[in-house]
N, CA, C and O atoms as a GROMACS GRO file, in nm:
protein
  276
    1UNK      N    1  -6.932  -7.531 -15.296
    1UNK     CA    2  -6.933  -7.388 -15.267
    1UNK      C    3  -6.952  -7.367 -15.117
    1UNK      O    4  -7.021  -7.451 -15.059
    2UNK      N    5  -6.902  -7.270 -15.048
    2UNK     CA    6  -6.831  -7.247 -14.906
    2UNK      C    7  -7.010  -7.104 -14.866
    2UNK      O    8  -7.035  -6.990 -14.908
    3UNK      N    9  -7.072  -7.184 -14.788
    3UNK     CA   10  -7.178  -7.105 -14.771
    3UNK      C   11  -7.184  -6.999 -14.659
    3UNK      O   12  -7.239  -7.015 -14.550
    4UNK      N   13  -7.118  -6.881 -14.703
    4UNK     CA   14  -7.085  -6.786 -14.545
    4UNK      C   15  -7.167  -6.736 -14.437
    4UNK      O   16  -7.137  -6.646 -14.358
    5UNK      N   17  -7.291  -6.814 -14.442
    5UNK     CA   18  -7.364  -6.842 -14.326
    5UNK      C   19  -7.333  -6.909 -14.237
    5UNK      O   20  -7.293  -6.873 -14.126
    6UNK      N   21  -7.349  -7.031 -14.285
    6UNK     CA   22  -7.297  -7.139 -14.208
    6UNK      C   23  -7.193  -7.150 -14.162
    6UNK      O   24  -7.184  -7.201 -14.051
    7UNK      N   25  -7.053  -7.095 -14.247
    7UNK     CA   26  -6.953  -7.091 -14.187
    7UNK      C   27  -6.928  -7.005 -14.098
    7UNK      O   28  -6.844  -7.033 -14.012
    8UNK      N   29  -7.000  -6.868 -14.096
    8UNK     CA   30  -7.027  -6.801 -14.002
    8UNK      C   31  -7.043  -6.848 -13.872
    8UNK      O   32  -6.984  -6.814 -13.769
    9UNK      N   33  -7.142  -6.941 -13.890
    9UNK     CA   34  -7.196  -7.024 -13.755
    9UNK      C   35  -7.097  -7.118 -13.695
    9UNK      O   36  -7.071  -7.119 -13.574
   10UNK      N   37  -7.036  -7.204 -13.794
   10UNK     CA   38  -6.960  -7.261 -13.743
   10UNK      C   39  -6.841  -7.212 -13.672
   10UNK      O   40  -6.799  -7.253 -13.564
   11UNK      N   41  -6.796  -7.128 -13.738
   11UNK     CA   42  -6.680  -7.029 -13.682
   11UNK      C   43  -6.719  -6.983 -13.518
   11UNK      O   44  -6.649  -7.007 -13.419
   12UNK      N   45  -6.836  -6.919 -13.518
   12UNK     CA   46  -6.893  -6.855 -13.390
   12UNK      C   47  -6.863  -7.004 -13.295
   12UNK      O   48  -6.783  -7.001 -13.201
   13UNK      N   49  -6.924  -7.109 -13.327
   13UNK     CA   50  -6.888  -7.260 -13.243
   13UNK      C   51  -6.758  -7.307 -13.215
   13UNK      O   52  -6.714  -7.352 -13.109
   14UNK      N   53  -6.700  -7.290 -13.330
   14UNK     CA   54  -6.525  -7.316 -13.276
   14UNK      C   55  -6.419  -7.211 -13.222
   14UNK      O   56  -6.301  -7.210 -13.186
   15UNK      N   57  -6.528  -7.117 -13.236
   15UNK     CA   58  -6.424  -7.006 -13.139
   15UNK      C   59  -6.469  -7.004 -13.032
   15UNK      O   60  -6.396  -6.965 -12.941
   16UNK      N   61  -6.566  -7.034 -13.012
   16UNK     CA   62  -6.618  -7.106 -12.893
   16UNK      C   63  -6.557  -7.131 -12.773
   16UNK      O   64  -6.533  -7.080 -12.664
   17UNK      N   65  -6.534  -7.271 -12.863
   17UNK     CA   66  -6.467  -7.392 -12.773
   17UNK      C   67  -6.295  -7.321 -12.746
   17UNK      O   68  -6.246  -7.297 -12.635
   18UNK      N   69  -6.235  -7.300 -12.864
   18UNK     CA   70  -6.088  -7.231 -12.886
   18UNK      C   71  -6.063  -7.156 -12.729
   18UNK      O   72  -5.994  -7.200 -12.637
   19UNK      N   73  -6.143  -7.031 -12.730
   19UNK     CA   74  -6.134  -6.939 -12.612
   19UNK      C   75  -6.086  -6.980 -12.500
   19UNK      O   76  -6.015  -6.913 -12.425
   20UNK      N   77  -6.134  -7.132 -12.478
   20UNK     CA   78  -6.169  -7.233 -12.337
   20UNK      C   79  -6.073  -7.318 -12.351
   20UNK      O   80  -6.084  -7.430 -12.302
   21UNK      N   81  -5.988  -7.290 -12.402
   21UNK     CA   82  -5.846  -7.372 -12.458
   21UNK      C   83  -5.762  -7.259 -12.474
   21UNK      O   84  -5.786  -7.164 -12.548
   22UNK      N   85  -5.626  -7.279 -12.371
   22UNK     CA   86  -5.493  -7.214 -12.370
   22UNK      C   87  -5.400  -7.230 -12.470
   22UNK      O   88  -5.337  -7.150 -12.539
   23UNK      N   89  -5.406  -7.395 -12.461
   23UNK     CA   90  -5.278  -7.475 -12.538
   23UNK      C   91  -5.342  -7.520 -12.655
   23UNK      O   92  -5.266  -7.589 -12.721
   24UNK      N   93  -5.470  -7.504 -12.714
   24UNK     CA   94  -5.440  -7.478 -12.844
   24UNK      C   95  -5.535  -7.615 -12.768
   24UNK      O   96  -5.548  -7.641 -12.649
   25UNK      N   97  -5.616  -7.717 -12.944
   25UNK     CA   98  -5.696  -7.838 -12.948
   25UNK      C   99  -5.719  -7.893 -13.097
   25UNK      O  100  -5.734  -7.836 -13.206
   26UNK      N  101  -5.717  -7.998 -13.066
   26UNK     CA  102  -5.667  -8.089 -13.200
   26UNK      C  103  -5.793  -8.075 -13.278
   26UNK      O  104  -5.906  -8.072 -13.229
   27UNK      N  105  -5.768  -8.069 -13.386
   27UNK     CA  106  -5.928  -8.042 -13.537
   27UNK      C  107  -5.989  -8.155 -13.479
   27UNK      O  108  -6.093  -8.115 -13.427
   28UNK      N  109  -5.976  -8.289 -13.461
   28UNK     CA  110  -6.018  -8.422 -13.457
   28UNK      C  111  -6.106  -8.385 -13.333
   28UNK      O  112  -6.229  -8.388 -13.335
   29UNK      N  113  -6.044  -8.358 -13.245
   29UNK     CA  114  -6.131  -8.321 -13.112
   29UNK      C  115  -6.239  -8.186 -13.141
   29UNK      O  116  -6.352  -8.188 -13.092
   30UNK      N  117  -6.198  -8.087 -13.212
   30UNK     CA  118  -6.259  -7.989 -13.240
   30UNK      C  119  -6.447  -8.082 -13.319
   30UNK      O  120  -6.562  -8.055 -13.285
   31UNK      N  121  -6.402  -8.178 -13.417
   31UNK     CA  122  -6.480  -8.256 -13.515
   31UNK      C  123  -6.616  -8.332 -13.386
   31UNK      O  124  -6.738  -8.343 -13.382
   32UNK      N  125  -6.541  -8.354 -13.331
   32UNK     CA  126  -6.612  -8.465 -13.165
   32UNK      C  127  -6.679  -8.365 -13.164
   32UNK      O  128  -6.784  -8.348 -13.226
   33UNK      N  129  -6.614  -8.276 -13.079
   33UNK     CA  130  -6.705  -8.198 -12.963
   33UNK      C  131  -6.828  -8.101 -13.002
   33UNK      O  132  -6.928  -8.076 -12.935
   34UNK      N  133  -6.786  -8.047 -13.148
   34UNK     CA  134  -6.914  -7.979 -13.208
   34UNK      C  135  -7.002  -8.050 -13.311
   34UNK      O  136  -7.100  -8.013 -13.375
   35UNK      N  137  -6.935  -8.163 -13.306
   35UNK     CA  138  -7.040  -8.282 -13.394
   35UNK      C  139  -7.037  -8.208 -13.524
   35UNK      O  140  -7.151  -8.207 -13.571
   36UNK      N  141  -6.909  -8.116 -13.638
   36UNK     CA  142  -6.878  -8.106 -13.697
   36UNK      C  143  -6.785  -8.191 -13.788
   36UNK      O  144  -6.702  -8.269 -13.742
   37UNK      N  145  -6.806  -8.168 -13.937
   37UNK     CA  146  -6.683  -8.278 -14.069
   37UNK      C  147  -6.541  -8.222 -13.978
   37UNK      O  148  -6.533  -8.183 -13.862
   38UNK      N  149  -6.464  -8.232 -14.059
   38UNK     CA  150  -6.304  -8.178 -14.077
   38UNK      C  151  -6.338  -8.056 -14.181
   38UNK      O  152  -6.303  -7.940 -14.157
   39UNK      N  153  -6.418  -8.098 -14.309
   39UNK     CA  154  -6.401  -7.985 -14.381
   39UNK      C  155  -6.476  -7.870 -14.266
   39UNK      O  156  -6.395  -7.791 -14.218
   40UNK      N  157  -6.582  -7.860 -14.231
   40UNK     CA  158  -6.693  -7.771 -14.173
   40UNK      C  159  -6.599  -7.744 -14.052
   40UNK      O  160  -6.623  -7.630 -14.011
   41UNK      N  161  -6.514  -7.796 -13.988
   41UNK     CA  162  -6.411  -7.722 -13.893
   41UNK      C  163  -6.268  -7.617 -13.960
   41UNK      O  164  -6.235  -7.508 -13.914
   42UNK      N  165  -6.214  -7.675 -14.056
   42UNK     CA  166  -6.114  -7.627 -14.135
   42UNK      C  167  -6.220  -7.492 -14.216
   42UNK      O  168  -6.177  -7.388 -14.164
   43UNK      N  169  -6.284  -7.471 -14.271
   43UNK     CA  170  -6.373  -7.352 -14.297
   43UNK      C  171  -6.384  -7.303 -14.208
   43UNK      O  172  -6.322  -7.200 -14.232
   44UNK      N  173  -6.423  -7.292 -14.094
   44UNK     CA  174  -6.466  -7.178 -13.954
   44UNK      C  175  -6.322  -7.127 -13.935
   44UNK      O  176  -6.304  -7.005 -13.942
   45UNK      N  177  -6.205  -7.219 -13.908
   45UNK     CA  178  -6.091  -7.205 -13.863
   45UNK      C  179  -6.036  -7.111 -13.984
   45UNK      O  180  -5.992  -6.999 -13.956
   46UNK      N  181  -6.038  -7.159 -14.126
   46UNK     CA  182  -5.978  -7.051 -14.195
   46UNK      C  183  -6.079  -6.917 -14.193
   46UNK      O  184  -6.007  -6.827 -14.237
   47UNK      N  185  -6.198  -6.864 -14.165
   47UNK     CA  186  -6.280  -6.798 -14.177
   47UNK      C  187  -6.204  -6.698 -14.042
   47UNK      O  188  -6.164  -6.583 -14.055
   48UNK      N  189  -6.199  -6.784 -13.910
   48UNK     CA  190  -6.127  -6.728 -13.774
   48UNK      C  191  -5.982  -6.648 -13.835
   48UNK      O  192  -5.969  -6.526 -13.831
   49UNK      N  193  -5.891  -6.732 -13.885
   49UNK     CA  194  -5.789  -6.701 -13.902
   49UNK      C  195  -5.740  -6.593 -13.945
   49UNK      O  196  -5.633  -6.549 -13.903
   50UNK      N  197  -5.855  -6.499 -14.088
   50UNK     CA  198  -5.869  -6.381 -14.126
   50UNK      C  199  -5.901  -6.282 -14.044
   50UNK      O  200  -5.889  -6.172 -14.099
   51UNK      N  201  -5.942  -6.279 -13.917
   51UNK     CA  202  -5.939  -6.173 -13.814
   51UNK      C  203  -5.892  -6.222 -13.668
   51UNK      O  204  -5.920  -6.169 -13.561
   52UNK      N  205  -5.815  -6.338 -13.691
   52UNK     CA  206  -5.797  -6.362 -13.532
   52UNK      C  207  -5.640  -6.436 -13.530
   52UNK      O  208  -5.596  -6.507 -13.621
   53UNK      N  209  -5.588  -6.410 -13.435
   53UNK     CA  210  -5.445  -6.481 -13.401
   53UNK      C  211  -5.414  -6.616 -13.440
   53UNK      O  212  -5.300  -6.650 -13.405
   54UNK      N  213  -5.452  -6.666 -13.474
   54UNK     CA  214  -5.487  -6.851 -13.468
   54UNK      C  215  -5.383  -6.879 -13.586
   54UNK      O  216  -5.341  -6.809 -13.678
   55UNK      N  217  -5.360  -7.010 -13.547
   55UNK     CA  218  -5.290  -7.052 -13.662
   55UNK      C  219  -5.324  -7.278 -13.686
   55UNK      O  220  -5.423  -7.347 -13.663
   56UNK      N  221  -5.198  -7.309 -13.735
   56UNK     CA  222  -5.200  -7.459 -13.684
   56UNK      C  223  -5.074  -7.509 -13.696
   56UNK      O  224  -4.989  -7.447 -13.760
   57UNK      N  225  -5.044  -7.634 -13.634
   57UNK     CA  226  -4.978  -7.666 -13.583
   57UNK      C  227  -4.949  -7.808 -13.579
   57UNK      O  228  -5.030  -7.875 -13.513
   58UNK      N  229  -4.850  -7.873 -13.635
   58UNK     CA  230  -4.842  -8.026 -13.601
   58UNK      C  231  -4.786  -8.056 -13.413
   58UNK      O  232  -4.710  -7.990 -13.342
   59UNK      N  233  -4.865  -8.185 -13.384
   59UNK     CA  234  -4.824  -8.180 -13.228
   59UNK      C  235  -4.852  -8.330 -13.192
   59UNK      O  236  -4.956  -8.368 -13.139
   60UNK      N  237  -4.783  -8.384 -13.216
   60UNK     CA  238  -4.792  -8.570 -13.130
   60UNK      C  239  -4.886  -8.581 -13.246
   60UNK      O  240  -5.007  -8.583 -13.226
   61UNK      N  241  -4.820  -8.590 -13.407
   61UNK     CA  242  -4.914  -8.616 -13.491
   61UNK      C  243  -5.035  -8.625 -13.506
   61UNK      O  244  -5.108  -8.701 -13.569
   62UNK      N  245  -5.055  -8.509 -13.417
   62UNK     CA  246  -5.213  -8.423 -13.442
   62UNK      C  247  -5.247  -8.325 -13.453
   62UNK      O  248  -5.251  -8.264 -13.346
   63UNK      N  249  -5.300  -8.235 -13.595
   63UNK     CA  250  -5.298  -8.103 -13.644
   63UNK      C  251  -5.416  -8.042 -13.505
   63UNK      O  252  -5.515  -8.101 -13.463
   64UNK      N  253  -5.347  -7.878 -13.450
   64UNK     CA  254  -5.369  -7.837 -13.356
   64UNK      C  255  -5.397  -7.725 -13.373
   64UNK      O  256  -5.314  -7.648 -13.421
   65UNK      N  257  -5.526  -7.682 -13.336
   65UNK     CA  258  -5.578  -7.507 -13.375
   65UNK      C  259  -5.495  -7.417 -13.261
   65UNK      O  260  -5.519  -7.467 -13.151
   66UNK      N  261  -5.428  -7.332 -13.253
   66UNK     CA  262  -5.354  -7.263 -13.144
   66UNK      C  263  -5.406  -7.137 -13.159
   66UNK      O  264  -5.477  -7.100 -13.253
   67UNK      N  265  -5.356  -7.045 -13.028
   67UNK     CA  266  -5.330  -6.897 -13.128
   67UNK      C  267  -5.148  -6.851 -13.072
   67UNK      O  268  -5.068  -6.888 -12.987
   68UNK      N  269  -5.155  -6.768 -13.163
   68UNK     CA  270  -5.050  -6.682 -13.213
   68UNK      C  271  -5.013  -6.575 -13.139
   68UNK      O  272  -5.054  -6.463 -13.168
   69UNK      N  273  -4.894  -6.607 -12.990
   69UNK     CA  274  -4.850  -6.465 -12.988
   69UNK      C  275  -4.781  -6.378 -13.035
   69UNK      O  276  -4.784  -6.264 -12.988
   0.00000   0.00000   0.00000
Protein backbone atom coordinates (compact mmCIF):
# COMPACT_ATOMS: atom_id res chain seq x y z
CA UNK A 1 0.00 0.00 0.00
CA UNK A 2 1.32 3.49 -1.46
CA UNK A 3 1.55 5.74 1.83
CA UNK A 4 0.66 9.48 0.67
CA UNK A 5 2.83 10.92 3.15
CA UNK A 6 5.73 9.67 2.28
CA UNK A 7 5.17 9.87 -1.15
CA UNK A 8 4.39 13.26 -0.61
CA UNK A 9 7.86 13.66 0.71
CA UNK A 10 9.43 11.92 -1.68
CA UNK A 11 7.88 13.72 -4.50
CA UNK A 12 8.80 17.21 -2.73
CA UNK A 13 12.74 15.49 -3.04
CA UNK A 14 12.57 14.57 -6.60
CA UNK A 15 11.13 17.60 -7.73
CA UNK A 16 13.72 18.86 -6.14
CA UNK A 17 16.48 17.64 -7.83
CA UNK A 18 14.16 17.61 -11.42
CA UNK A 19 13.94 21.63 -11.27
CA UNK A 20 17.97 21.64 -11.32
CA UNK A 21 17.84 19.55 -14.40
CA UNK A 22 16.94 20.97 -17.98
CA UNK A 23 17.49 17.79 -19.94
CA UNK A 24 15.60 15.68 -17.94
CA UNK A 25 17.77 12.68 -15.33
CA UNK A 26 17.86 9.11 -15.33
CA UNK A 27 15.49 7.21 -12.30
CA UNK A 28 18.90 5.26 -11.56
CA UNK A 29 20.60 8.54 -10.87
CA UNK A 30 17.45 10.00 -9.39
CA UNK A 31 17.75 6.36 -6.89
CA UNK A 32 21.77 7.58 -6.06
CA UNK A 33 21.30 10.94 -5.35
CA UNK A 34 18.24 10.85 -2.94
CA UNK A 35 19.31 7.53 -1.49
CA UNK A 36 15.82 6.41 -2.68
CA UNK A 37 14.36 2.37 -4.16
CA UNK A 38 13.19 2.68 -7.89
CA UNK A 39 9.82 1.89 -6.51
CA UNK A 40 9.97 5.10 -3.85
CA UNK A 41 11.23 7.23 -7.00
CA UNK A 42 8.59 5.88 -9.62
CA UNK A 43 5.76 6.80 -6.80
CA UNK A 44 6.91 10.56 -6.29
CA UNK A 45 7.35 10.72 -10.13
CA UNK A 46 3.86 9.27 -10.80
CA UNK A 47 2.44 11.39 -7.78
CA UNK A 48 4.52 14.66 -9.81
CA UNK A 49 3.11 13.64 -13.00
CA UNK A 50 -0.66 14.27 -11.87
CA UNK A 51 0.01 18.02 -11.54
CA UNK A 52 3.15 18.64 -13.34
CA UNK A 53 4.56 18.48 -17.01
CA UNK A 54 6.85 15.50 -16.57
CA UNK A 55 6.80 12.56 -18.31
CA UNK A 56 9.53 9.54 -19.24
CA UNK A 57 11.50 8.66 -21.59
CA UNK A 58 13.86 5.95 -22.98
CA UNK A 59 17.49 7.58 -23.66
CA UNK A 60 20.96 5.60 -24.16
CA UNK A 61 18.97 2.77 -22.50
CA UNK A 62 18.20 4.69 -19.57
CA UNK A 63 14.58 5.49 -18.42
CA UNK A 64 14.67 9.47 -18.04
CA UNK A 65 12.35 11.75 -15.89
CA UNK A 66 11.91 14.91 -18.37
CA UNK A 67 9.33 17.52 -18.58
CA UNK A 68 6.91 18.14 -21.20
CA UNK A 69 6.65 21.09 -23.45
Amino acid sequence: MVNNKETNSDATAVWSVLSESMAGIAIQELCNQLKMTFEEVMNAVRWLAKDYNIGLQMQDEQLIVVGIE
